[in-house]
Backbone as CSV, one residue per row, in Angstrom:
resi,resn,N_x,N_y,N_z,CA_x,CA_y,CA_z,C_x,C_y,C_z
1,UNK,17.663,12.727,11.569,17.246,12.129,10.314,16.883,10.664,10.574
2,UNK,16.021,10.373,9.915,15.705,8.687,10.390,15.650,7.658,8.996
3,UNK,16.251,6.858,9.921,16.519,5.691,8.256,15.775,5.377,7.629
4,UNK,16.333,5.392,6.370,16.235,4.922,4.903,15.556,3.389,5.080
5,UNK,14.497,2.868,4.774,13.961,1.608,4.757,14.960,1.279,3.579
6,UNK,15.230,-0.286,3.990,16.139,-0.906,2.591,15.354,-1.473,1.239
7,UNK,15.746,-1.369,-0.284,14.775,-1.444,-1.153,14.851,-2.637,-1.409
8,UNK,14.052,-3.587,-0.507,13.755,-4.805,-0.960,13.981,-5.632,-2.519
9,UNK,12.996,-5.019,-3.364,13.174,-5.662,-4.631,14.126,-4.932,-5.883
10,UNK,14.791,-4.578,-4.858,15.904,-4.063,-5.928,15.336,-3.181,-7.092
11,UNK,14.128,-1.979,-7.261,13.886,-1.491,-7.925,13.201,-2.625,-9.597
12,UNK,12.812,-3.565,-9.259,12.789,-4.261,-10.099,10.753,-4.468,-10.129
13,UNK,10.312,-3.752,-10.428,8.971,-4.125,-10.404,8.068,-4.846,-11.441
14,UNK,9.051,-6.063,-11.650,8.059,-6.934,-12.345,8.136,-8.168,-11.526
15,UNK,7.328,-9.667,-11.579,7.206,-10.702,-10.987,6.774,-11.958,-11.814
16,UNK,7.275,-12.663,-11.668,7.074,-13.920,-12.471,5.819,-14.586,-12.373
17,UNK,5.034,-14.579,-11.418,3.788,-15.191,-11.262,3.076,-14.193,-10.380
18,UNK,1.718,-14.572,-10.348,0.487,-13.570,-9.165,1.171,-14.295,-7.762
19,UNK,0.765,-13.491,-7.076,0.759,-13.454,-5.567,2.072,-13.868,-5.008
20,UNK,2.844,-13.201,-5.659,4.770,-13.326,-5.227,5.453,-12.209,-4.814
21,UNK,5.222,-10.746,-5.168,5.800,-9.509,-5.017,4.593,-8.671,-5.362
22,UNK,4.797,-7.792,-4.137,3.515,-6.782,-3.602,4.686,-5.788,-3.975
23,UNK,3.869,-4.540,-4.046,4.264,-3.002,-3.217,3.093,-2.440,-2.982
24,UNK,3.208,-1.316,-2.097,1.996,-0.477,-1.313,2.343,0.849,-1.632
25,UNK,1.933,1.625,-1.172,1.629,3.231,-1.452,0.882,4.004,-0.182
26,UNK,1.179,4.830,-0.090,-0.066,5.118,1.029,0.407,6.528,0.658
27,UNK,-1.217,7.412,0.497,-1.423,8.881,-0.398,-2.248,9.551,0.344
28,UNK,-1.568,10.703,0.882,-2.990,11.983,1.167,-3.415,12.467,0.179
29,UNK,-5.024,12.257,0.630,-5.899,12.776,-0.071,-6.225,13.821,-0.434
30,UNK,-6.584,15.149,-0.751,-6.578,16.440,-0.291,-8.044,16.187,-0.648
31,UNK,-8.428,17.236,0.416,-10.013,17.391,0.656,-10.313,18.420,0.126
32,UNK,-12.052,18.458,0.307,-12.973,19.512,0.138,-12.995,20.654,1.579
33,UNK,-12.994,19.674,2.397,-13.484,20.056,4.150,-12.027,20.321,4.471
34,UNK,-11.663,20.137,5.587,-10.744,20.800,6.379,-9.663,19.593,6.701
35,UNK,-10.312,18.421,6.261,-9.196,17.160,7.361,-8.977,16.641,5.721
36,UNK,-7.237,15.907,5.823,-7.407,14.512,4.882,-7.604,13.670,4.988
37,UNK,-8.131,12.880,3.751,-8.097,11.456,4.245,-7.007,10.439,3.689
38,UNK,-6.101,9.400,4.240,-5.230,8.202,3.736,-5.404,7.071,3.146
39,UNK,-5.355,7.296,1.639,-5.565,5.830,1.316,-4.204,4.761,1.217
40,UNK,-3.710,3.843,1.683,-3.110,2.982,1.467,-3.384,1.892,0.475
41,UNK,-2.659,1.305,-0.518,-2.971,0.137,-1.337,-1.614,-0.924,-1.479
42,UNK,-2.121,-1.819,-1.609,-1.170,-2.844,-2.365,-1.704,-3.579,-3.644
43,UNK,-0.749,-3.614,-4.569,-0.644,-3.651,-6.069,0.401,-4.960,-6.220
44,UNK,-0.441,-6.056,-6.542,0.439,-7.465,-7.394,1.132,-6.938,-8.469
45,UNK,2.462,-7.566,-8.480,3.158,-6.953,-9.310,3.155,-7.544,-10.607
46,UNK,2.530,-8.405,-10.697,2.692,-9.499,-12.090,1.553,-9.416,-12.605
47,UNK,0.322,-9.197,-11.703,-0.994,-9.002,-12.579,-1.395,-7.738,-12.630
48,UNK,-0.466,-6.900,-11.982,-0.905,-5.012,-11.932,-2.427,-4.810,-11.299
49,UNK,-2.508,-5.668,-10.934,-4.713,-5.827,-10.001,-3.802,-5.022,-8.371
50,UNK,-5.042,-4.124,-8.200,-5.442,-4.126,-6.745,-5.308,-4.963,-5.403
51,UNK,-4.688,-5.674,-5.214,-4.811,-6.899,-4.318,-5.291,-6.369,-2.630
52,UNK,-5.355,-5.433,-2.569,-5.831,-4.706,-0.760,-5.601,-3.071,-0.886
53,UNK,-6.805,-2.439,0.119,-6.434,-1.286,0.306,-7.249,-1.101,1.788
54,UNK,-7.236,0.300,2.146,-7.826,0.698,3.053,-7.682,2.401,3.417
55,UNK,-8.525,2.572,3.635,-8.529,4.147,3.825,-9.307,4.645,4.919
56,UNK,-8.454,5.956,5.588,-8.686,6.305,6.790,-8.931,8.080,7.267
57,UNK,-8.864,8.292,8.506,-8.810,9.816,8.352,-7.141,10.600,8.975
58,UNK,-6.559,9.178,9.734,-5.660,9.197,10.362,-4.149,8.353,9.746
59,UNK,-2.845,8.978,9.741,-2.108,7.881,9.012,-1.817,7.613,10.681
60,UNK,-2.016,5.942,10.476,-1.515,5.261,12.122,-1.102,3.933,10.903
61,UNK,-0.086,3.516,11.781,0.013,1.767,10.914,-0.612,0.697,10.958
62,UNK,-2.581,1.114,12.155,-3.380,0.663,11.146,-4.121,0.471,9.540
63,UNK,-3.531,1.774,9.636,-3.964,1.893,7.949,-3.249,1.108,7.051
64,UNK,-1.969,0.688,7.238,-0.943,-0.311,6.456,-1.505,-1.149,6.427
65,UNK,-1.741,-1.971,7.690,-2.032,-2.935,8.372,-3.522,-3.654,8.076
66,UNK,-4.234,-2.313,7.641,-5.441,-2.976,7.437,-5.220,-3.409,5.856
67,UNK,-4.725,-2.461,4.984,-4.458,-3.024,3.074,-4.035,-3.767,3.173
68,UNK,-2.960,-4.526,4.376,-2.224,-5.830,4.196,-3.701,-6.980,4.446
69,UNK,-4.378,-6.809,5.302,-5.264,-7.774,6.002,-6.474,-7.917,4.819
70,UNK,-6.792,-6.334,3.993,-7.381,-6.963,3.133,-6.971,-7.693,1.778
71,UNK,-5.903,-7.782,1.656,-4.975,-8.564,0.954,-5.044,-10.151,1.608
72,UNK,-4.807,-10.667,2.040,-5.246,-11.478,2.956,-6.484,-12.393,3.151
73,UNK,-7.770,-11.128,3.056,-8.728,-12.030,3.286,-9.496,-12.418,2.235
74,UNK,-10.501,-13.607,2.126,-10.848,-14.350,0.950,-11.766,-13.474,0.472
């Protein structure tokens, strides 16, 4: 069995101001064709906006990695 990630924000998903507390998601897609595809996102918790995503055909922790980076960039 492999560990339990610890719940950071204490189940508490609200935030006092923009750009203070994220969460992410990352969802198979179910297809038409034969393969899925992964979308990952991160969601501001105070303005409920989109703040990064990225989507792939593969879950690798580029795919995290990239919703974080487009979070990130200007």
């Amino acid at each position: 069995m492999t560990a339990r990630a610890p719940d950071l924000i204490g189940r508490n998903f609200t935030a006092a101001a923009p750009n203070t507390k994220y969460i992410g998601d990352l969802t198979a897609c179910p297809p038409k064709a034969e393969t899925f595809c992964y979308l990952t996102t991160v969601v501001d918790l105070a303005s409920r906006r989109l703040a990064g995503w990225a989507i792939a055909d593969q879950m690798r922790a580029d795919l995290v990695t990239g919703a974080l980076n487009d979070l990130l960039s200007p």
